[in-house]
MARZAZA-740336 format. One record per atom (N, C-alpha, C): residue number from 1; residue in three letters; x, y, z. Coordinates in Angstrom, 3 decimals. Each point is the difference from the previous one (the first is absolute). Layout:
% residues N
+-----+------+----------+----------+----------+
: seq : type :       c1 :       c2 :       c3 :
+-----+------+----------+----------+----------+
: NUM :  ALA :        X :        Y :        Z :
...
+-----+------+----------+----------+----------+
END
This chain:
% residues 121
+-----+------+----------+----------+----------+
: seq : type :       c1 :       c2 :       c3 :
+-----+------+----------+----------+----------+
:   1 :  UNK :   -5.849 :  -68.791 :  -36.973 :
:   1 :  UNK :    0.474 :   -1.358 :    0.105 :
:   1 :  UNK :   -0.713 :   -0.686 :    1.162 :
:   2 :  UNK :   -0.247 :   -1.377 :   -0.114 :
:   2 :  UNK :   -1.124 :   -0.741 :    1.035 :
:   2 :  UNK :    0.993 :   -0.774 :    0.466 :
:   3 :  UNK :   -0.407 :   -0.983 :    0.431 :
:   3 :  UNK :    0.625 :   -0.718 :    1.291 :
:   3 :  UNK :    0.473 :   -1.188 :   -0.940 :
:   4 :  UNK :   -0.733 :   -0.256 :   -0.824 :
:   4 :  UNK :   -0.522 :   -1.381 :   -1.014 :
:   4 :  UNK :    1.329 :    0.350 :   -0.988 :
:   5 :  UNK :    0.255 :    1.534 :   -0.544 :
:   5 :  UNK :    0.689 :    0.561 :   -1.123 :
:   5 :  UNK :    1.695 :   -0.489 :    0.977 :
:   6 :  UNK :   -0.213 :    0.464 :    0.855 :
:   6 :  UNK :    1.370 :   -0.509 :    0.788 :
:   6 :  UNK :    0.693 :   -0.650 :    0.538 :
:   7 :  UNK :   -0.940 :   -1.323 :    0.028 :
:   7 :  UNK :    0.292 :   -1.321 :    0.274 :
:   7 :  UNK :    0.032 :   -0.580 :   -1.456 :
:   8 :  UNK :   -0.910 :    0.680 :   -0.993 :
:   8 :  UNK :    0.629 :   -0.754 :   -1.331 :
:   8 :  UNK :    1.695 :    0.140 :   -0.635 :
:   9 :  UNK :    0.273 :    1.265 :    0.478 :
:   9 :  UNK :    1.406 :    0.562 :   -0.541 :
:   9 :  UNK :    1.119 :   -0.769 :    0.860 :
:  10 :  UNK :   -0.337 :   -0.220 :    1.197 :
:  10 :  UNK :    0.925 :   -0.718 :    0.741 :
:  10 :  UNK :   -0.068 :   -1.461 :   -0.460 :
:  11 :  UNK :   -1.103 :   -0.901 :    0.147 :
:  11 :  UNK :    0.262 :   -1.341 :   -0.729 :
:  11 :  UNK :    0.261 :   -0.176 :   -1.070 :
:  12 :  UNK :   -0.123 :    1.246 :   -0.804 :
:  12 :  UNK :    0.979 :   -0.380 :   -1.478 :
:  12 :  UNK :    1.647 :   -0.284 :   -0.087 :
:  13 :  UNK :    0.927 :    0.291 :    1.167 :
:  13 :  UNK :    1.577 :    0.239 :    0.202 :
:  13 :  UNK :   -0.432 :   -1.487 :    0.203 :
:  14 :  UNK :    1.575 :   -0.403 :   -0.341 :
:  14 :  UNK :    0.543 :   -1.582 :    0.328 :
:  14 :  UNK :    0.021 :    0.103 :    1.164 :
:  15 :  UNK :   -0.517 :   -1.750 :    0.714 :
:  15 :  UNK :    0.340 :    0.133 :    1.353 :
:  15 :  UNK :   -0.509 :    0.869 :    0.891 :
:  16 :  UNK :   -0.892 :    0.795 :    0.114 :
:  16 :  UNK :   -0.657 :    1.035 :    0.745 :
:  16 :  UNK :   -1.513 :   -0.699 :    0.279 :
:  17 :  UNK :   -0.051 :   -0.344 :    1.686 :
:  17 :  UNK :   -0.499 :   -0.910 :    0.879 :
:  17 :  UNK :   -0.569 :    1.738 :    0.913 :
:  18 :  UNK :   -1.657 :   -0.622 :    0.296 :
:  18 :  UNK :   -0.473 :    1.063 :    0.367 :
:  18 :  UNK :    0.064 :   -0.715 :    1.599 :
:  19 :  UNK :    0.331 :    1.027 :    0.933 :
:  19 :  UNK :   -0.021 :   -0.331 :    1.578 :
:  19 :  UNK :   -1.150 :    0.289 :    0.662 :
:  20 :  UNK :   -0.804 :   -0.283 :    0.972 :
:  20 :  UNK :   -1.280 :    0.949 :    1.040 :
:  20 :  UNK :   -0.600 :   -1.536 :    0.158 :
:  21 :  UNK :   -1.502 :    0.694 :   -0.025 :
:  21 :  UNK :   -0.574 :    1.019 :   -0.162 :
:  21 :  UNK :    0.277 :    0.923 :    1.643 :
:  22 :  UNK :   -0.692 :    1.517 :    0.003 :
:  22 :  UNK :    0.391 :    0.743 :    1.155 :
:  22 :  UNK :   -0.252 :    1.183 :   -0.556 :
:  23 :  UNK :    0.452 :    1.075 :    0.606 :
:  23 :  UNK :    0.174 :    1.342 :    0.295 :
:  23 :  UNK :    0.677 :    0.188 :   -0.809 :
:  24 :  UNK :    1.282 :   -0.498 :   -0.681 :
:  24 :  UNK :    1.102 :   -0.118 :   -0.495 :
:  24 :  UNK :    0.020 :   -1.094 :   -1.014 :
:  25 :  UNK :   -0.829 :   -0.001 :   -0.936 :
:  25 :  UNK :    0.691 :   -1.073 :   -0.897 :
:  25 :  UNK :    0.977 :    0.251 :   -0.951 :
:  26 :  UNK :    0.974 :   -1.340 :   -0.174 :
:  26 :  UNK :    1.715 :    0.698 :   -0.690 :
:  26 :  UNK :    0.216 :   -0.936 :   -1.105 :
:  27 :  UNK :    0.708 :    0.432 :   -0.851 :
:  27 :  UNK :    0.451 :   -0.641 :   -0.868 :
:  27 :  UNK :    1.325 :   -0.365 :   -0.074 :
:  28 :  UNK :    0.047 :   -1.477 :   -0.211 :
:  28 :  UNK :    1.579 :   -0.296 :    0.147 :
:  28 :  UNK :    0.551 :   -0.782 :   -0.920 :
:  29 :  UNK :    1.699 :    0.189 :   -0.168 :
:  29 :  UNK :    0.620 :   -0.712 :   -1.212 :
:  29 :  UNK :    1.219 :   -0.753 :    1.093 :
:  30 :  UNK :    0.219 :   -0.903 :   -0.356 :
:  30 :  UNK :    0.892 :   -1.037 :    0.927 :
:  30 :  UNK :   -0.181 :   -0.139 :    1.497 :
:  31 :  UNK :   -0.904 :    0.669 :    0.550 :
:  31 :  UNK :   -0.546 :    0.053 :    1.500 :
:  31 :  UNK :    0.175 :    1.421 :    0.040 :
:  32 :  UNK :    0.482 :    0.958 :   -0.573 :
:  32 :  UNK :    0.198 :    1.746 :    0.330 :
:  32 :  UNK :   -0.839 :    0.443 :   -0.757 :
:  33 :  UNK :   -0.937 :    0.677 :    1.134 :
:  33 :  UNK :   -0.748 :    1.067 :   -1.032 :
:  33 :  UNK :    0.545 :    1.091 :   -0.735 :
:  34 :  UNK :   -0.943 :    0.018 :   -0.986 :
:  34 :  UNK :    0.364 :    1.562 :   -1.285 :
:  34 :  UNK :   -1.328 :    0.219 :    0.296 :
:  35 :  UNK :   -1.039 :   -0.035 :    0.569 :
:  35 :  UNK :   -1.621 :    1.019 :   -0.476 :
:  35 :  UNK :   -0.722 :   -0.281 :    1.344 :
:  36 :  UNK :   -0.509 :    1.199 :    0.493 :
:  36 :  UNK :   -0.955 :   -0.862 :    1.103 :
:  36 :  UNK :   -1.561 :    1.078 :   -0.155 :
:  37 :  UNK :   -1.086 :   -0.428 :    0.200 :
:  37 :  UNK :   -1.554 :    1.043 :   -0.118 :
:  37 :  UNK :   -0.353 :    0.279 :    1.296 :
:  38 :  UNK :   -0.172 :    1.278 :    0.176 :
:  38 :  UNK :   -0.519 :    0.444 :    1.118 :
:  38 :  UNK :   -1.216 :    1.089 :    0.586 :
:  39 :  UNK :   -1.045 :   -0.898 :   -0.165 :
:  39 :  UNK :   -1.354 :    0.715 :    0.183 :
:  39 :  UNK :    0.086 :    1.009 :    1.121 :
:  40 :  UNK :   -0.599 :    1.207 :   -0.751 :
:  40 :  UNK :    0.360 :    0.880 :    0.634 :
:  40 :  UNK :    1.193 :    0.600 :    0.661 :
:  41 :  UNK :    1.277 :   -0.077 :   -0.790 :
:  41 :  UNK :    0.722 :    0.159 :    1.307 :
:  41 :  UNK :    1.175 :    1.427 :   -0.139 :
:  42 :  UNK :   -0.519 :    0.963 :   -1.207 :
:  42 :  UNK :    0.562 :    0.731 :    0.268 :
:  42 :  UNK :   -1.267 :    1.329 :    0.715 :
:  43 :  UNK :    1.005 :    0.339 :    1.064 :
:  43 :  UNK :   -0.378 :    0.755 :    1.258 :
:  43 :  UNK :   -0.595 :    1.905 :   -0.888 :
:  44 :  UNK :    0.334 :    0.409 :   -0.841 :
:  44 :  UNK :   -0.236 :    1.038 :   -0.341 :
:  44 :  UNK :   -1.715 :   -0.482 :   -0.582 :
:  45 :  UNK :   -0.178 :   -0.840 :   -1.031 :
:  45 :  UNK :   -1.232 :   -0.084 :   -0.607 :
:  45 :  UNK :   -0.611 :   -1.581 :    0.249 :
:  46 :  UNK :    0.429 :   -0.569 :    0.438 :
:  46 :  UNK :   -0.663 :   -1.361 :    0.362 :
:  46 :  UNK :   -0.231 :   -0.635 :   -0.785 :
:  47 :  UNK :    0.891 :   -0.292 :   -1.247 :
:  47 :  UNK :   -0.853 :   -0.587 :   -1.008 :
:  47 :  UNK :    1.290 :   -1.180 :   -0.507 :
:  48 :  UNK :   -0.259 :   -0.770 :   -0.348 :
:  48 :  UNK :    0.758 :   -0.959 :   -0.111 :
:  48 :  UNK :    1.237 :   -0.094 :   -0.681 :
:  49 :  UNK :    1.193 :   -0.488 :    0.239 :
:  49 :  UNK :    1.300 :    0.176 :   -0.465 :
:  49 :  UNK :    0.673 :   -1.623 :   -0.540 :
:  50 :  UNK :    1.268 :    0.385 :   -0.538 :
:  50 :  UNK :    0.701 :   -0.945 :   -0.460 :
:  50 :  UNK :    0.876 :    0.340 :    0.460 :
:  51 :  UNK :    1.123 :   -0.742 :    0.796 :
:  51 :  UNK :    1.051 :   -0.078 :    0.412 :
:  51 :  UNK :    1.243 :   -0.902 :   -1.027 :
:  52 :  UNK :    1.026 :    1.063 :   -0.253 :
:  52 :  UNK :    0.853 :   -0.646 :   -0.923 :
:  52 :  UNK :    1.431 :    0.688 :    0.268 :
:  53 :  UNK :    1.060 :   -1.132 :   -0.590 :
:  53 :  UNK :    1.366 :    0.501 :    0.199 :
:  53 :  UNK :    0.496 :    1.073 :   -1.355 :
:  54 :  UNK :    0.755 :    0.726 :   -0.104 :
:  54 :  UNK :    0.795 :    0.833 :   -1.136 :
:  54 :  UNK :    1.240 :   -0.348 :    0.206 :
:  55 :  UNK :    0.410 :    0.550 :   -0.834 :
:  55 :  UNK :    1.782 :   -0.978 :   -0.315 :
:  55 :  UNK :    0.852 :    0.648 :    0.870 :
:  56 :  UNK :   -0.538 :    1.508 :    0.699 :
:  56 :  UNK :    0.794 :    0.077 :    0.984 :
:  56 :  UNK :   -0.524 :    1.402 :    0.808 :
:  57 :  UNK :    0.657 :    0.195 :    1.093 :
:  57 :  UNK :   -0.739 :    1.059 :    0.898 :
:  57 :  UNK :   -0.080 :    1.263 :   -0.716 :
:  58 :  UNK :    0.871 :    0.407 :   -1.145 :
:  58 :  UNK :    0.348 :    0.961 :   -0.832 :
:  58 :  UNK :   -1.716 :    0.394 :   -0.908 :
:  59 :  UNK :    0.048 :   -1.418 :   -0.221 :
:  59 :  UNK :   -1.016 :   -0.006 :   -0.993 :
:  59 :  UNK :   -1.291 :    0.267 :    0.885 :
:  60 :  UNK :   -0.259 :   -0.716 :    1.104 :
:  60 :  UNK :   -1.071 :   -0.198 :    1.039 :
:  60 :  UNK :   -0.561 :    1.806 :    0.212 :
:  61 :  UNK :    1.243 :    0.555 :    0.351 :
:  61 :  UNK :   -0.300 :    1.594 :    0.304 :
:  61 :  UNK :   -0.483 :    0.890 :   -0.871 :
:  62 :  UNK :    1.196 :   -0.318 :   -1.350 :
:  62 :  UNK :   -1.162 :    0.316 :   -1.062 :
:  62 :  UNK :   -1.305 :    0.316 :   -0.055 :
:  63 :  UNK :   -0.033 :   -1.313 :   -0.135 :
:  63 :  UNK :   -2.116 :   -0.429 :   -0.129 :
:  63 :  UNK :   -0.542 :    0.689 :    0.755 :
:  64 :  UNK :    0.435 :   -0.091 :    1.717 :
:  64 :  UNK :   -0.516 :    1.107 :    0.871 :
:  64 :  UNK :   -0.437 :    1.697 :   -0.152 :
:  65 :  UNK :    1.038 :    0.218 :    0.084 :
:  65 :  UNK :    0.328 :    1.267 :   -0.561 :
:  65 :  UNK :   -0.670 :    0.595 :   -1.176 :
:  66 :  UNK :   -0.105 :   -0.809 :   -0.885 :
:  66 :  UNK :   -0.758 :    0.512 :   -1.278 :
:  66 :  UNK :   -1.540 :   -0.566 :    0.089 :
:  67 :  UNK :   -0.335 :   -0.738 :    0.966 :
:  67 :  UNK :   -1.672 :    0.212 :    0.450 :
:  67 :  UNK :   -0.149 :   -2.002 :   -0.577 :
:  68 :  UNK :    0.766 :   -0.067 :   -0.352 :
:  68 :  UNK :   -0.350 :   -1.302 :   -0.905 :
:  68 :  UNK :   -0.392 :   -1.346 :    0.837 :
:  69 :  UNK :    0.689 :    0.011 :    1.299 :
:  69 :  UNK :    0.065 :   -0.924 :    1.026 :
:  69 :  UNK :   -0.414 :    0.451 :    1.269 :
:  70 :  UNK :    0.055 :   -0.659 :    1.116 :
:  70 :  UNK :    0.495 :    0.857 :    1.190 :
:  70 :  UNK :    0.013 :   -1.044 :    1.009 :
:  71 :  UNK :    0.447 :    0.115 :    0.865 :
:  71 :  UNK :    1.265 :   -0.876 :    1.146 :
:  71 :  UNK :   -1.208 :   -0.516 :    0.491 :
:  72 :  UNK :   -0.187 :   -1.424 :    0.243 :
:  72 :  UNK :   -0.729 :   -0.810 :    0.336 :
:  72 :  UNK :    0.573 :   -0.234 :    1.673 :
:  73 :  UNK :   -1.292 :   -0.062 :    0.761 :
:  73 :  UNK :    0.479 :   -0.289 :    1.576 :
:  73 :  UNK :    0.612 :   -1.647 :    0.039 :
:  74 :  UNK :    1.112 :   -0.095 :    0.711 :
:  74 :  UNK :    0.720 :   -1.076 :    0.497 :
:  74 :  UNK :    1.048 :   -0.330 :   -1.031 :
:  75 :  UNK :    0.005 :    0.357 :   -1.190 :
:  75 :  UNK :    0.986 :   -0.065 :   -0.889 :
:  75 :  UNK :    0.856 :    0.978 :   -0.198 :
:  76 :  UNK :    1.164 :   -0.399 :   -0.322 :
:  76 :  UNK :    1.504 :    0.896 :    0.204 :
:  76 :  UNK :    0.242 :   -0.043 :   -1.516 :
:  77 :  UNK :    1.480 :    0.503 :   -0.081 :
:  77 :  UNK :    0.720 :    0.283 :   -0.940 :
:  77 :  UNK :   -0.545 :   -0.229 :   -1.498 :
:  78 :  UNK :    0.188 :   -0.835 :   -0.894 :
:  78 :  UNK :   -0.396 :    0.488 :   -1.685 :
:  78 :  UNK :   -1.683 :   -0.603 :    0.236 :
:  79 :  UNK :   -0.757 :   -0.105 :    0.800 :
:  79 :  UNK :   -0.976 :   -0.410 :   -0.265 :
:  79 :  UNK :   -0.996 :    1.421 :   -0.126 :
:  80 :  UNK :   -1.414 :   -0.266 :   -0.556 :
:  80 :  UNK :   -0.884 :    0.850 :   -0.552 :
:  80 :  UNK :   -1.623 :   -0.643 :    0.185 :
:  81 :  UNK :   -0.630 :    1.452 :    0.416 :
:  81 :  UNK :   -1.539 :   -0.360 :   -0.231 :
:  81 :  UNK :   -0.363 :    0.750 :   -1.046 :
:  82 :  UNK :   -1.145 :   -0.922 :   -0.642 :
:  82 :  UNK :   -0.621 :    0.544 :   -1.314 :
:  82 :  UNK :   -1.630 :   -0.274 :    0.055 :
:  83 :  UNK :   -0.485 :    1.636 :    0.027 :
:  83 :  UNK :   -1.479 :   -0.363 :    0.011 :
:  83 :  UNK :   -0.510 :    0.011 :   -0.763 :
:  84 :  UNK :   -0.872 :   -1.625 :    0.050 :
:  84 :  UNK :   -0.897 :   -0.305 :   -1.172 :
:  84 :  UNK :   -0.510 :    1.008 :   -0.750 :
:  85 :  UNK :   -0.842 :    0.527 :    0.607 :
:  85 :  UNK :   -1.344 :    1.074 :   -0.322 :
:  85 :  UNK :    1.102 :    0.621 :   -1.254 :
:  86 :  UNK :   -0.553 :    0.035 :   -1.184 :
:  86 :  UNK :    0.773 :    0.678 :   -1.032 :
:  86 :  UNK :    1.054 :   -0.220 :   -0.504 :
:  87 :  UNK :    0.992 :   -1.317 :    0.307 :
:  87 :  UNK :    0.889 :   -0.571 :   -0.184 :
:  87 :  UNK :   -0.325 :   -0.246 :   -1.189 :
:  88 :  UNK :    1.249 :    0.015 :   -1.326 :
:  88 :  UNK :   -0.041 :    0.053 :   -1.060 :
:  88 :  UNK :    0.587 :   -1.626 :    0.024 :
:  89 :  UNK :   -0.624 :   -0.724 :   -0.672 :
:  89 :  UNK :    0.336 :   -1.733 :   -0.186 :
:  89 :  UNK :    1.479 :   -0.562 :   -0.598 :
:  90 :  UNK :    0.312 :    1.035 :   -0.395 :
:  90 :  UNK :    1.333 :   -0.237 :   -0.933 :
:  90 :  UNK :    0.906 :    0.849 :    0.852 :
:  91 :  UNK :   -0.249 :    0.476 :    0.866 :
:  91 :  UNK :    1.119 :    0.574 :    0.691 :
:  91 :  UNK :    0.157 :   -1.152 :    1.392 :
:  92 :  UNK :   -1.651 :   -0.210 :    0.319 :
:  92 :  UNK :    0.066 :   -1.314 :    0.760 :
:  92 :  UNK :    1.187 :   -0.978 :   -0.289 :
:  93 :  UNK :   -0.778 :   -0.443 :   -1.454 :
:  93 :  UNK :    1.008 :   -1.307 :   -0.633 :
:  93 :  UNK :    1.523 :    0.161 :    0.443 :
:  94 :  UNK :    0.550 :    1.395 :   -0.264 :
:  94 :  UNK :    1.213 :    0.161 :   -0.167 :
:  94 :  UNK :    0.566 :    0.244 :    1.417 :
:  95 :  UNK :   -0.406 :    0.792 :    1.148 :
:  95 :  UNK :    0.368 :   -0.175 :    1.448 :
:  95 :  UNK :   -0.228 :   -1.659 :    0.416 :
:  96 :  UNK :   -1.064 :   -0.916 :   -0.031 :
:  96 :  UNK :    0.562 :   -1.254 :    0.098 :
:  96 :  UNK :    0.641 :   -0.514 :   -0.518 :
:  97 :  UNK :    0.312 :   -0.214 :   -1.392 :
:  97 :  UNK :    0.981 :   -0.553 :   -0.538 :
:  97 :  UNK :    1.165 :    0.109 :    0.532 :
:  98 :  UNK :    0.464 :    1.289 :    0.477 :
:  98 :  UNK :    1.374 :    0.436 :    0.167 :
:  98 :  UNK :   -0.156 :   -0.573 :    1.546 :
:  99 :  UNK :   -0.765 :    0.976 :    0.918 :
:  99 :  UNK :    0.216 :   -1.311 :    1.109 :
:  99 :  UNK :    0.326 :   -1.090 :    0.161 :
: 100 :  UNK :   -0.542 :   -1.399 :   -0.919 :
: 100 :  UNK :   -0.138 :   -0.923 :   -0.502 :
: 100 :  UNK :    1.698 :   -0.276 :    0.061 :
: 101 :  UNK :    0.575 :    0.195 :   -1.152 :
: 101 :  UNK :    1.141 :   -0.015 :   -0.272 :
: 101 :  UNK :    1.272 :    0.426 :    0.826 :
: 102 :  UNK :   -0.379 :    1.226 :    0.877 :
: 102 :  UNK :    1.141 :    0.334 :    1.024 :
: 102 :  UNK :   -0.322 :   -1.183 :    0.952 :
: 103 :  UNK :   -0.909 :   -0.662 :    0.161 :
: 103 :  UNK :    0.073 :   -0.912 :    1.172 :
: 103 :  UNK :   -0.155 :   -1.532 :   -0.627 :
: 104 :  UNK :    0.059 :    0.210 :   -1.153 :
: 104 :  UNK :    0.478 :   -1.381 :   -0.552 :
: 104 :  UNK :    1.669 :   -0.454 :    0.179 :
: 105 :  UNK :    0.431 :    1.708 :   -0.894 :
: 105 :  UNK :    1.897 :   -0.349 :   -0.078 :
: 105 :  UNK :    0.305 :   -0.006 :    1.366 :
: 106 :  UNK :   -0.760 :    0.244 :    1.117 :
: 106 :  UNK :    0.853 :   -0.211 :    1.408 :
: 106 :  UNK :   -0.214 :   -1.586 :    0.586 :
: 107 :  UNK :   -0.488 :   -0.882 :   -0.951 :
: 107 :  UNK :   -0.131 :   -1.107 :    0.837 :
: 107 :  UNK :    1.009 :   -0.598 :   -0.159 :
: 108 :  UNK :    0.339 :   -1.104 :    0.316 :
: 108 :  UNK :    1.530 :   -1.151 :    0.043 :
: 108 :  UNK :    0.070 :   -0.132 :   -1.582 :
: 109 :  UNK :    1.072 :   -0.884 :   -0.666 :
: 109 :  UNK :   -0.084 :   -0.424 :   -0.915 :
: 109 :  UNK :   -0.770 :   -1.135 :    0.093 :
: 110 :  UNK :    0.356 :   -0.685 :    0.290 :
: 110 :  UNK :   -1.073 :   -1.606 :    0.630 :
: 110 :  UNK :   -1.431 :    0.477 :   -0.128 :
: 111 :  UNK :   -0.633 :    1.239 :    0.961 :
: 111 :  UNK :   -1.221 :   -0.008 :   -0.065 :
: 111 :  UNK :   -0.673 :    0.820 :   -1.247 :
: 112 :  UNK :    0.861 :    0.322 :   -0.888 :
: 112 :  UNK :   -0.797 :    0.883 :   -1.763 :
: 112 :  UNK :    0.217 :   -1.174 :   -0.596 :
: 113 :  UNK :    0.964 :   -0.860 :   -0.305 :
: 113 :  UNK :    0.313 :   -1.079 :   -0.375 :
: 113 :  UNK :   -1.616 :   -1.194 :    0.262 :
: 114 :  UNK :   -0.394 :    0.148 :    0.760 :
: 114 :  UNK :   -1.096 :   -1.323 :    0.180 :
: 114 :  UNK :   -1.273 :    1.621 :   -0.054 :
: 115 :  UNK :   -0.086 :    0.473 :   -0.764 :
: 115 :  UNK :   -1.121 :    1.578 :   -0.492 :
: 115 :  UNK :   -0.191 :   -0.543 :   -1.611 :
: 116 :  UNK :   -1.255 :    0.161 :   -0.472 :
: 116 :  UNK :   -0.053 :   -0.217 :   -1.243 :
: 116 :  UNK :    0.449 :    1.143 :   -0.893 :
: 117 :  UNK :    0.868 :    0.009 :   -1.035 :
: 117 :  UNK :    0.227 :    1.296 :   -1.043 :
: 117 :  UNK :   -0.088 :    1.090 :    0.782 :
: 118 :  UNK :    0.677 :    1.069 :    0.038 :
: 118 :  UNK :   -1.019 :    1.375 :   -0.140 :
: 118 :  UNK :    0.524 :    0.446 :   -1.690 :
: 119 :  UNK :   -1.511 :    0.422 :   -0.493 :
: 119 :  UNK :    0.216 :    0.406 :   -0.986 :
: 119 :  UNK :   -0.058 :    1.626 :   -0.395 :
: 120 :  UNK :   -0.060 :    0.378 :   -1.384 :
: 120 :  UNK :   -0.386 :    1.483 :    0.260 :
: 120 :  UNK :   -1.519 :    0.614 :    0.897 :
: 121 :  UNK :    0.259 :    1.086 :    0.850 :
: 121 :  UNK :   -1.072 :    0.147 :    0.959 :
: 121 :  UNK :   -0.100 :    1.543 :   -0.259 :
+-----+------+----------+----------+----------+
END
């Protein structure tokens, strides 16, 4: 997965406004990020990651644990790094999406309310 492949999957969600540029560029839905890219930044292989939320720390450890993810520096609880290098696109799709969505249903009503649709993702 490229940089290009992961900024396309993120501007496809309603309402998902890309933040940076930087070290850190993030993706955001009502002003809260769900996705952020980070060149180089996991510390074992240096090779570029995706930072994303899971529906919950349960799930987060999971991923860990079974090799699928692994704990991104400065981020806590259900969040996850995912390295590009070999990242399967449809598993991509589906860890943002769901990010996407856990940090959509946490916004106000007021602020999903002025969000265009979300449709099936």
């Amino acid at each position: 997965m490229t940089r290009a492949d992961f900024d396309d999957l993120c501007a496809a969600l309603p309402g998902a406004v890309r933040s940076g540029p930087g070290e850190l560029d993030s993706w955001k839905v009502g002003g809260k990020m769900f996705a952020c890219w980070g060149e180089g930044a996991t510390r074992e292989t240096n090779t570029d990651t995706v930072v994303v939320a899971t529906p919950d720390r349960e799930t987060a450890e999971m991923l860990v644990e079974a090799g699928a993810a692994h704990r991104p520096p400065y981020f806590r609880g259900a969040w996850v790094g995912l390295t590009l290098d070999g990242l399967d696109p449809d598993e991509a799709r589906h860890r943002i999406a769901a990010s996407y969505g856990r940090v959509r249903a946490g916004l106000t009503k007021k602020a999903q309310a002025e969000l265009p649709p979300m449709e099936e993702i």
